[in-house]
N, C-alpha and C positions, 0 to 999 in steps of 0.2 A: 396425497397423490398429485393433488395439482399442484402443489408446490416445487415437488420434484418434476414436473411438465414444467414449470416454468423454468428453471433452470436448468434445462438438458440443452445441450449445443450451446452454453450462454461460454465466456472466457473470463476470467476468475483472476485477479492475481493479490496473492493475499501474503503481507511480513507478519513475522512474528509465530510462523508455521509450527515452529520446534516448542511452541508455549500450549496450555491448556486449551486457549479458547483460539489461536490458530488453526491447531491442529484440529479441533472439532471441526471447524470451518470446512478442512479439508477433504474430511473425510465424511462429510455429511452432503458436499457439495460434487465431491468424485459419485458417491455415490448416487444420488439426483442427474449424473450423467453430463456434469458440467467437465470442461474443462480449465484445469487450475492448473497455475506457476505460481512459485512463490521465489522471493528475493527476500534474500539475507544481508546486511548490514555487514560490510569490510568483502564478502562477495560479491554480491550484485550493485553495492551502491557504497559513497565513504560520503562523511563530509566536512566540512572547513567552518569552525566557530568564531573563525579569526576577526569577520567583522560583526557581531553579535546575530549572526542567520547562517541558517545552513544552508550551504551551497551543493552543487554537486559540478562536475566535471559537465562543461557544455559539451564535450564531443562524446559521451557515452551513446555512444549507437545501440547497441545492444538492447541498454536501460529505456530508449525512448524508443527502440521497437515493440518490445514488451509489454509497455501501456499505452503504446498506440493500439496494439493489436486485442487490448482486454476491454469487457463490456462493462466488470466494476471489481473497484480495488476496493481491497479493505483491510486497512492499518490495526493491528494487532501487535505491533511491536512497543518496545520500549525497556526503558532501562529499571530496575528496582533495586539497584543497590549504591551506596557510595551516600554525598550530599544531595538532599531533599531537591535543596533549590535548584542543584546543577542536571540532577537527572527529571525533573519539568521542565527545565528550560530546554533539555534536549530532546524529552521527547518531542514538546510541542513543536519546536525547529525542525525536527524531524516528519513531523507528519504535516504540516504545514507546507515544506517543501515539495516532499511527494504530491500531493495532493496538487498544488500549482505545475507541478512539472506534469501527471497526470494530464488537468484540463488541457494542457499546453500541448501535447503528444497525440490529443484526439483530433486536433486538426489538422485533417489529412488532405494536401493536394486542393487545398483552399475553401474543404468543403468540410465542416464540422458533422461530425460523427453522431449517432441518436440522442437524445436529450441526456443532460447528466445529472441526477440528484443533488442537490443541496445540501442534503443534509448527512452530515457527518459525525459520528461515534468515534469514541474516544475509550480505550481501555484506562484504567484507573493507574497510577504512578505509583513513585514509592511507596512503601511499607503497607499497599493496600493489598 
């Protein structure tokens, strides 16, 4: 019970929603009376491999209202099929990005937003 106290009123925004351990997320944390958005990859976000980092669109407003407005993100996403190498090098690129574009999006109006954790999880990659 207190854990769902802690997360009622909190803002959630969680990829990788459509997968096992997203979707628990979702629905363990609606439930606790949080509220959650999630962003999907070619909807909510794309990105450019062109110079070895994932990029994203600097004028996505939308994207950086999104996690301006959320208390904690959590990357669930990633790719499990195709080459080993190429889908870790995209996830990490991928959540790597978010994650900076995140910290980057909490600062609102020159005043940084409540503390932000350090520490970050990572869903396991290919063929796991």
């Amino acid at each position: 019970m207190a854990a769902a106290a802690q997360h009622a009123g909190r803002k959630f925004v969680i990829t990788g929603a459509g997968g096992a351990l997203g979707g628990a997320f979702v629905i363990t944390l609606e439930a606790a009376g949080a509220t959650v958005s999630t962003l999907k990859y070619g909807r909510d976000y794309a990105c450019d491999y062109a110079f070895e980092k994932f990029a994203f669109e600097d004028t996505d407003e939308a994207l950086d209202k999104t996690l301006a407005e959320c208390d904690v993100l959590i990357l669930c996403h990633g790719v499990r099929s195709g080459d080993m190498a190429e889908c870790e090098r995209g996830n990490c690129l991928s959540q790597l990005a978010l994650i900076e574009r995140y910290l980057r999006c909490r600062k609102i109006g020159g005043a940084t937003r409540p503390e932000v954790s350090r520490t970050f999880w990572s869903t396991p990659s290919c063929g796991n």
